[in-house]
C-alpha positions as a Python dict, from the first residue, in 0.01 Angstrom:
ca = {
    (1, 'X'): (0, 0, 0),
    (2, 'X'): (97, 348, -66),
    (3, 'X'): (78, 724, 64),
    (4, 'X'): (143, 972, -227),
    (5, 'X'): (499, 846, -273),
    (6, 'X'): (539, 703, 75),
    (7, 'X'): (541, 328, 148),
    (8, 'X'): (313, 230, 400),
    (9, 'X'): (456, -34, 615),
    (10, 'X'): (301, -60, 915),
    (11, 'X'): (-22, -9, 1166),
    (12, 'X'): (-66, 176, 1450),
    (13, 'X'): (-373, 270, 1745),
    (14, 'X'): (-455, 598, 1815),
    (15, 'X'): (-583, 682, 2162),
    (16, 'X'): (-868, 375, 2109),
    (17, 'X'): (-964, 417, 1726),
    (18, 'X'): (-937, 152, 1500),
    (19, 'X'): (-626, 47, 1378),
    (20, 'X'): (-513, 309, 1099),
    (21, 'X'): (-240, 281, 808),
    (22, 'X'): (63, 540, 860),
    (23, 'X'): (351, 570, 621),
    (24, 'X'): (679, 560, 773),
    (25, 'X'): (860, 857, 556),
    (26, 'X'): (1300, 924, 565),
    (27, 'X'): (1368, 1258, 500),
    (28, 'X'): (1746, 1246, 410),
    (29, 'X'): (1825, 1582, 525),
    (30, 'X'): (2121, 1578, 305),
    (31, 'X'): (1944, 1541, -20),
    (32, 'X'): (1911, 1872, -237),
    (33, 'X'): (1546, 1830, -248),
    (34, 'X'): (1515, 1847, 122),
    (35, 'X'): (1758, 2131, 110),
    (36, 'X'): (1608, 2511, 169),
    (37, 'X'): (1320, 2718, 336),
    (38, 'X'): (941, 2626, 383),
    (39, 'X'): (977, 2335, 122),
    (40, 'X'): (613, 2237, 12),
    (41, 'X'): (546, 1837, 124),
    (42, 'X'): (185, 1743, 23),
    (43, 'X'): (147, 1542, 300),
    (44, 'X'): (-253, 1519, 436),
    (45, 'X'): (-375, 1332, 788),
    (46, 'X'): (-486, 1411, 1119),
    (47, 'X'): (-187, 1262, 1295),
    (48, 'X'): (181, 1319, 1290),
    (49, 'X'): (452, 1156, 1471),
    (50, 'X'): (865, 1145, 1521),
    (51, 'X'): (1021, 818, 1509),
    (52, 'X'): (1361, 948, 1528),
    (53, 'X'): (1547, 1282, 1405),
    (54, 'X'): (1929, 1324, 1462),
    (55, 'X'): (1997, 1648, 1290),
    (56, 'X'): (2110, 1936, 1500),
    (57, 'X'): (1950, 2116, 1746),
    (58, 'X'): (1805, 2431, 1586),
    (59, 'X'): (1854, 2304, 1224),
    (60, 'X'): (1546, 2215, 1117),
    (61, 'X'): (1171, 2297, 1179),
    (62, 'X'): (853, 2274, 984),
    (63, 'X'): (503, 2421, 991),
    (64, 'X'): (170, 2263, 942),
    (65, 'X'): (-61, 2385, 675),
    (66, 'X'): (100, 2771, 606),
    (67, 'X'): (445, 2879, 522),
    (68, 'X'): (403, 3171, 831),
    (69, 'X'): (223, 2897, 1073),
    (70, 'X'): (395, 2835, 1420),
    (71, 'X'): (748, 2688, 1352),
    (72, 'X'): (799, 2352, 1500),
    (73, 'X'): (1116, 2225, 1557),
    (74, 'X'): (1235, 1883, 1473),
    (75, 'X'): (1454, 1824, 1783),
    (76, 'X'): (1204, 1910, 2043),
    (77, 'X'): (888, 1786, 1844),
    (78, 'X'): (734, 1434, 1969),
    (79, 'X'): (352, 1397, 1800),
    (80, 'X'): (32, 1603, 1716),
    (81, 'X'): (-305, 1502, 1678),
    (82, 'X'): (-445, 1795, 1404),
    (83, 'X'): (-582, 1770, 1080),
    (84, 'X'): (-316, 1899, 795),
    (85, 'X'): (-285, 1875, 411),
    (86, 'X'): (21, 2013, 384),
    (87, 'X'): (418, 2025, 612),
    (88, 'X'): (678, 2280, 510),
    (89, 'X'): (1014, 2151, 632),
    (90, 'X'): (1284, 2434, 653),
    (91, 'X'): (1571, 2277, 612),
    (92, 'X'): (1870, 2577, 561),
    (93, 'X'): (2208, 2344, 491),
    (94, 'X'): (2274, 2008, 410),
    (95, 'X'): (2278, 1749, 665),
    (96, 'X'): (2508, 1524, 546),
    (97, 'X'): (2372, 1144, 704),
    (98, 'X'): (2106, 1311, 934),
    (99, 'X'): (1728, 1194, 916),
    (100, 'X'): (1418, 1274, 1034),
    (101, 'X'): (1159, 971, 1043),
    (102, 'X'): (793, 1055, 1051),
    (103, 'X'): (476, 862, 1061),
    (104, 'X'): (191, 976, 910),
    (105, 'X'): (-139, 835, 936),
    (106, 'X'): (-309, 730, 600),
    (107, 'X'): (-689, 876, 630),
    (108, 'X'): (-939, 690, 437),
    (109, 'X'): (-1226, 925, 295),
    (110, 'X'): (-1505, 703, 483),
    (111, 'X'): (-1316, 780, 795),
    (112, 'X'): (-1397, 1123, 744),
    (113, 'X'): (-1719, 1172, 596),
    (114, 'X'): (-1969, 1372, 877),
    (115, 'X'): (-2270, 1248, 1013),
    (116, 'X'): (-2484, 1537, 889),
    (117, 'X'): (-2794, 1539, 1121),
    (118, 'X'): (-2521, 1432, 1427),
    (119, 'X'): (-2327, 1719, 1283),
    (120, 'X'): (-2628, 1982, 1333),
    (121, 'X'): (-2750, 1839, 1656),
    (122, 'X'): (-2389, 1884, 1824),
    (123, 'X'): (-2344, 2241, 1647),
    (124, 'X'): (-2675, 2324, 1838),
    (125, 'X'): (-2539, 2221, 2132),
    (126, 'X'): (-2242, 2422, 2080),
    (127, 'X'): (-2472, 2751, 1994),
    (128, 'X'): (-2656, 2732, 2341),
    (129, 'X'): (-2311, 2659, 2502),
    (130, 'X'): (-2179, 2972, 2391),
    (131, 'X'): (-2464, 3160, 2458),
    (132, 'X'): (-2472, 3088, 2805),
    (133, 'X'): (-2078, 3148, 2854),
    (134, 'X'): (-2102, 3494, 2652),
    (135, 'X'): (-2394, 3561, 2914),
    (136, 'X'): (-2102, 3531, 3211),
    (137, 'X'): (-1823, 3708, 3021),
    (138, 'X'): (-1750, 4045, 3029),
    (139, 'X'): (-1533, 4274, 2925),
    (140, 'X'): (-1428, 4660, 2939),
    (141, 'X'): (-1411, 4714, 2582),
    (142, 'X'): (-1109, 4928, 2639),
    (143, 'X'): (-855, 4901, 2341),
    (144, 'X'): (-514, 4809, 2473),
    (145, 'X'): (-171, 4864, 2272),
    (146, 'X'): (189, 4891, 2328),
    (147, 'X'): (517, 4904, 2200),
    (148, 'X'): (803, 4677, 2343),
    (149, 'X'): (1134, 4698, 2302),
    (150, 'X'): (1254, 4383, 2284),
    (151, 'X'): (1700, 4356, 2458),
    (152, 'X'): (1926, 4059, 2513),
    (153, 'X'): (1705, 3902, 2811),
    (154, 'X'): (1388, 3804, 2845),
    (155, 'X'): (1129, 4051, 3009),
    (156, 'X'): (803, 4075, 3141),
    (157, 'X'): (575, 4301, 2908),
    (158, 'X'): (341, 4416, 3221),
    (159, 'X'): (489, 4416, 3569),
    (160, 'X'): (187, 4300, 3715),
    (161, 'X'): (-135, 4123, 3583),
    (162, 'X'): (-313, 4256, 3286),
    (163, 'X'): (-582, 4011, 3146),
    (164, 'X'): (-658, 4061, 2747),
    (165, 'X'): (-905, 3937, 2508),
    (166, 'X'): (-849, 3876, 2118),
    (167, 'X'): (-427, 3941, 2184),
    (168, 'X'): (-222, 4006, 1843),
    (169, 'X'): (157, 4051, 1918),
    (170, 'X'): (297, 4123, 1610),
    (171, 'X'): (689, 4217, 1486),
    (172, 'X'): (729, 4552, 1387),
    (173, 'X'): (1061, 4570, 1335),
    (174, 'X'): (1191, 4545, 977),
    (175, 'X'): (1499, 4316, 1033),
    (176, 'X'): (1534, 4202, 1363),
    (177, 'X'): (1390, 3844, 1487),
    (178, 'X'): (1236, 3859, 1860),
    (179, 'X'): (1125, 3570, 2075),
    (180, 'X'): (811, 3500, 2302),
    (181, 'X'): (786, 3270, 2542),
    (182, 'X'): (741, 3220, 2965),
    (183, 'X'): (972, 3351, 3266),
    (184, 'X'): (1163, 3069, 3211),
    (185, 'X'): (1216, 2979, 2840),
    (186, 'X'): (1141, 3225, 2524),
    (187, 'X'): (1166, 3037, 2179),
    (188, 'X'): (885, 3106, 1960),
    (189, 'X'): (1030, 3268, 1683),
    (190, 'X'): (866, 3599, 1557),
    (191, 'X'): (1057, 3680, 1192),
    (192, 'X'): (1034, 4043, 1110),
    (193, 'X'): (624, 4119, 966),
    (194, 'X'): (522, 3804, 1190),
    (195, 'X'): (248, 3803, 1376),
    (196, 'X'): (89, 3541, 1647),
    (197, 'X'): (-237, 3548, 1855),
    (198, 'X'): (-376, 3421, 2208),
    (199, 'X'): (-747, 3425, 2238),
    (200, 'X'): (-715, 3480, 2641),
    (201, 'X'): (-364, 3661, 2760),
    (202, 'X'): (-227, 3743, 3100),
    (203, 'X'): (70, 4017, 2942),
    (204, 'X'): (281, 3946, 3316),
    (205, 'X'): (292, 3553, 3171),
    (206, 'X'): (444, 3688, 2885),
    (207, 'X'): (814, 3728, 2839),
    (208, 'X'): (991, 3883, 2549),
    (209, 'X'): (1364, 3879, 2366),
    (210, 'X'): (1596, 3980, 2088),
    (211, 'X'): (1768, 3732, 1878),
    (212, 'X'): (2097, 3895, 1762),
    (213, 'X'): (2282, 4191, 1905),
    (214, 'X'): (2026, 4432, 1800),
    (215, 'X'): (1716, 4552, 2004),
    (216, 'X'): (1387, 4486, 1840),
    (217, 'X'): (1052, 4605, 1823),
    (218, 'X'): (734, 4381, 1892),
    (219, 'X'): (394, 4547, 1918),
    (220, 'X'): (146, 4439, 2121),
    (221, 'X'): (-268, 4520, 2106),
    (222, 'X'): (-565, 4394, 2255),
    (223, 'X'): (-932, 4419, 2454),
    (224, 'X'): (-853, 4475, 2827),
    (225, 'X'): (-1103, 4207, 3031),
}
């Protein structure tokens, strides 16, 4: 059996489900192909997994579905449970003899096809669900924003607790890459023009850092709660 161009050679059990096809797929992160930035794989599933990678530590990274999605990197990766339909794998220098080893689950279209009057029945739910929390929430409706300069160690963006709704922290510097992260570890990557979001934010959780030997510039707006 086959997966695109991937041999499937094995079964696997996910949390209960019936037993599912995965291709087992070698990226030889020395090949030319596998060479470069946010190359396209048309790979499609609803589970991903590392076998083994033994590239270096910073290397290599991929994101799931968009070329400016959330970078994951291949060293610290171990599985996800999402539905994709297509990886980008950055890959900047050959590897000479270094792998990574993914498995992929092979989705069969009958796994997927909705129960339509289920489908409406549990949306309805869902409706009067959100109705009642929306009843319970509240919020100021006062716009917040702010600049931060972003130096060589991480730092709190609000001394003290500030809750936000609907949070956009965005680069706005034109060459400098910053990081985000908690008190104790800031890694995800914001390139310069990036952007990431938090539907619920507590700005003293949030920590923020250059990358480089130059100061950057993140910008940082929201609804106070």
């Amino acid at each position: 059996m086959t997966f695109g161009k991937w041999e499937v050679d094995k079964q696997i059990r996910i949390s209960g489900e019936p037993y599912k096809d995965y291709a087992r797929i070698d990226i030889d992160l020395g090949a030319a192909q596998n060479v470069g930035t946010n190359i396209e794989l048309h790979l499609e599933g609803d589970y991903l997994a590392k076998i083994s990678y033994n590239g270096s530590d910073d290397g290599c990274y991929f994101r799931f579905n968009q070329r400016h999605a959330a970078k994951v990197y291949a060293n610290e990766f171990k599985k996800a449970k999402k539905r994709f339909n297509k990886i980008y794998l950055t890959n900047p220098t050959a590897q000479t003899g270094k792998h990574l080893v993914l498995q992929i689950n092979n989705l069969d279209i009958s796994e997927i096809e909705p129960d339509i009057k289920g489908t409406l029945e549990h949306l309805s739910e869902i409706e009067d669900a959100a109705e009642s929390i929306e009843a319970v929430i509240t919020t100021s409706g006062v716009m917040y924003e702010k600049q931060v300069t972003t130096g060589a160690t991480g730092a709190v963006v609000e001394a003290t607790t500030l809750m936000l709704n609907d949070v956009v922290v965005k680069n706005n510097h034109a060459t400098v890459t910053s990081v985000i992260g908690d008190s104790e570890n800031q890694r995800f990557e914001l390139e310069p023009g990036d952007a990431t979001g938090f539907t619920l934010l507590d700005l003293h959780t949030l920590y923020t850092k250059r990358v480089g030997g130059t100061n950057g510039t993140l910008v940082i707006i929201g609804s106070v709660q």
